[in-house]
N, C-alpha and C positions, 0 to 999 in steps of 0.2 A: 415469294421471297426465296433469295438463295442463300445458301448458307457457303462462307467462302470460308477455305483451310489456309492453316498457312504450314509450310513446315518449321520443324524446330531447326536453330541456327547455332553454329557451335565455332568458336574462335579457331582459325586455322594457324597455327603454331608458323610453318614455315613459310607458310603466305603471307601470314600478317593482317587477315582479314575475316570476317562471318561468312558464315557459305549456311545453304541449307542442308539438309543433311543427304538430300538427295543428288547435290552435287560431290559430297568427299569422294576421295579415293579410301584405298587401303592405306597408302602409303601416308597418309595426312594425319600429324600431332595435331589433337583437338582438346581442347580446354572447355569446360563449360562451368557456368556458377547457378545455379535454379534460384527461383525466387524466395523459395524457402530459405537455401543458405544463405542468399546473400543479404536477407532481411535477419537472420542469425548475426552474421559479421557487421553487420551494421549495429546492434545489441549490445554488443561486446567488445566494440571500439576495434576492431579487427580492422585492419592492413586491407583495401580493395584493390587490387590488382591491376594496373594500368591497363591492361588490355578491356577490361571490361567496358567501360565507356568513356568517354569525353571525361576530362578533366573537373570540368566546371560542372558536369552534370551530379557525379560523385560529390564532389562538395557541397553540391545544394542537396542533398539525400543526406548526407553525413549532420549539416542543421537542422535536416527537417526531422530525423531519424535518429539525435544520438542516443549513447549507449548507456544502457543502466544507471553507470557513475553518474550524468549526467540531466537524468528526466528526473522527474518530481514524483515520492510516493508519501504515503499517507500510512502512518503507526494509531493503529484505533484497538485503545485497550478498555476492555466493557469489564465488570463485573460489579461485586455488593460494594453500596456503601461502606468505606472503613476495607476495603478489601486492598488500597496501597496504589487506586489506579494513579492519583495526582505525583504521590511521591515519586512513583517509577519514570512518571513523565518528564516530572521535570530534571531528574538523575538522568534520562536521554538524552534530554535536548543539552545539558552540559556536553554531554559525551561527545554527542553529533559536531557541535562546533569544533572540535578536532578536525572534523573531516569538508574540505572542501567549503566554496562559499556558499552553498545555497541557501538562501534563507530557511528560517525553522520560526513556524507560529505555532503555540500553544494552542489550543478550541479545549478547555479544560472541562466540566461538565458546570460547577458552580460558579463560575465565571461565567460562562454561555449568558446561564437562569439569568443572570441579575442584570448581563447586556443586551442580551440579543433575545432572549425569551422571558423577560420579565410581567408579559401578561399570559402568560399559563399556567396553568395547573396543574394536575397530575395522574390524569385520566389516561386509559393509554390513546385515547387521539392526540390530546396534547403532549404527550409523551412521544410519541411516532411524529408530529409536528417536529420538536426539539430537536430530534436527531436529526432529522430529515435535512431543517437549519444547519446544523454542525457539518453535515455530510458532503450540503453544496457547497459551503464555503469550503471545507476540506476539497472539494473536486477542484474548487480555484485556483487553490496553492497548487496541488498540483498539477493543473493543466499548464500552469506560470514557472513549473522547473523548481517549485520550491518542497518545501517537507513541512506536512501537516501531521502535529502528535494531538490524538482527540485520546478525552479522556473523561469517557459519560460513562454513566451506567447502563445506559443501553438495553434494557432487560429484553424484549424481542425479537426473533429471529427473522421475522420477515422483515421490518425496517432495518436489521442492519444487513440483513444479503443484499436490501435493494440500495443503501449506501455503497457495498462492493462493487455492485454491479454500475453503478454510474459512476466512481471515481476511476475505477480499473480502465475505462475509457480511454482517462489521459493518462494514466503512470502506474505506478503500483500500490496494493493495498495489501495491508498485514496487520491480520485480526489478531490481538493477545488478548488471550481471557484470563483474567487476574486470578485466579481460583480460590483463593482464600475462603478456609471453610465459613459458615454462619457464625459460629461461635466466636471464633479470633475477630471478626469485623466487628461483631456486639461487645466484647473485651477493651477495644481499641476504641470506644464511642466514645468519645470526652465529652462531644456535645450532647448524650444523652437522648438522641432520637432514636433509639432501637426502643430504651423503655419506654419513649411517652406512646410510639407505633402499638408497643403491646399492651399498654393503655387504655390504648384506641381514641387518645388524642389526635393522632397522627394519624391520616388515613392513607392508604391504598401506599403504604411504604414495603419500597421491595427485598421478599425477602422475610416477611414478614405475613400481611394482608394482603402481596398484590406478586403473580410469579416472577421469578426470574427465568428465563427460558437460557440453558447452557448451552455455546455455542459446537458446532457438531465440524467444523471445518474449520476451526482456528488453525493460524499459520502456527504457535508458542501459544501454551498452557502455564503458568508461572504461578505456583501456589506460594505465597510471600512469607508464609508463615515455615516453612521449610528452607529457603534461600533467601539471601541478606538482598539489602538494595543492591552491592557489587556486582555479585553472582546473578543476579536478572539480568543487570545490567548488559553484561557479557555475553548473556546468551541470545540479549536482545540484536547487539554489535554480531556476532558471531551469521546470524541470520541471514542478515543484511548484508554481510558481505560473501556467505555463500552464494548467496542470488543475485549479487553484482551490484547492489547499490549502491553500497560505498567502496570504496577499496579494500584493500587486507594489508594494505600496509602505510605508515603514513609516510 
């Protein structure tokens, strides 16, 4: 078997054409874009430069390749029961409708249980089951260009890297760990399951009898009990548009 080279090809400015590098002169303006950058500029809805290919080829890369504003990412905020992950969520997906049409579905965690995971229990298999559920359909939305807000408790570190790691496939994902101490979540119980858990009514409830495992690479940390729903809010928006998801301006 042989192994064939090719050389690297660089747009000749005043010819008008690619030459390999072994043919340039000195005297020859040469333009070149690498694949790195121009997978960068494609990212970022960035201007491609008529020289670089065919018309039509650019535009089918520009649909197949848009840019942040445009792909589909995934807001998954884990922490304790009572810790404000539903509130905050649904305080986003308000916000988000501001921006742009993509669609936005909720994957809430008690909403999930009662639809899509109403024969489980609360073992960590069937706990790692739940998410696992929550994760693929979150990788749908957005592999489809849409925006998935999950909002489980999550307590595991290995089922929710391995959620990261399959949604990050098709878009983006950004872990918010709700931090809100134990106390303020048991405080805010109205439905009174933190005391029947230490009861021992309630079993294997987290936080309680059963660990939470704290996330160690969250994108936003948001302890609730310190900033209002507003102020998450903003930080959450703030994020998101430093990394290009949404705009920075409407």
């Amino acid at each position: 078997m042989e192994i064939l080279t090719f050389s690297e090809y660089s747009y000749v400015v005043n010819q008008k054409c690619f030459l390999p590098a072994d043919k340039l002169k000195d005297s020859d303006r040469v333009l070149n874009i690498s694949g790195t950058k121009f997978r960068e500029m494609l990212e970022r809805g960035e201007e491609i430069p008529e020289w670089f290919s065919f018309p039509e080829v650019i535009q089918e890369l520009q649909k197949t390749f848009p840019p942040r504003e445009k792909q589909g990412f995934t807001v998954f905020f884990t922490g304790l029961s009572g810790a404000g992950k539903s509130t905050l969520a649904n305080a986003l997906i308000n916000r988000l409708q501001e921006y742009g049409d993509r669609q936005i579905t909720l994957l809430d965690g008690d909403i999930v249980r009662s639809n899509l995971s109403s024969e489980l229990g609360f073992s960590r298999e069937h706990r790692d089951l739940n998410i696992r559920r929550i994760g693929y359909v979150a990788s749908e939305i957005t592999k489809h260009r849409g925006i998935a807000v999950c909002a489980p408790i999550a307590p595991y570190a290995q089922i929710r890297d391995q959620v990261r790691q399959n949604i990050s496939e098709y878009g983006g994902f950004i872990e918010i760990y709700v931090a809100t101490p134990l106390e303020v979540c048991e405080l805010r119980d109205t439905k009174g399951l933190y005391r029947l858990a230490r009861q021992g009514v309630i079993k294997n409830f987290t936080g309680v009898s059963d660990p939470y495992e704290e996330p160690l690479t969250a994108e936003l940390t948001i302890d609730t009990s310190k900033v209002s729903v507003g102020e998450a809010v903003e930080q959450i928006v703030n994020y998101l548009q430093s990394v290009g998801y949404i705009k920075e301006s409407l």
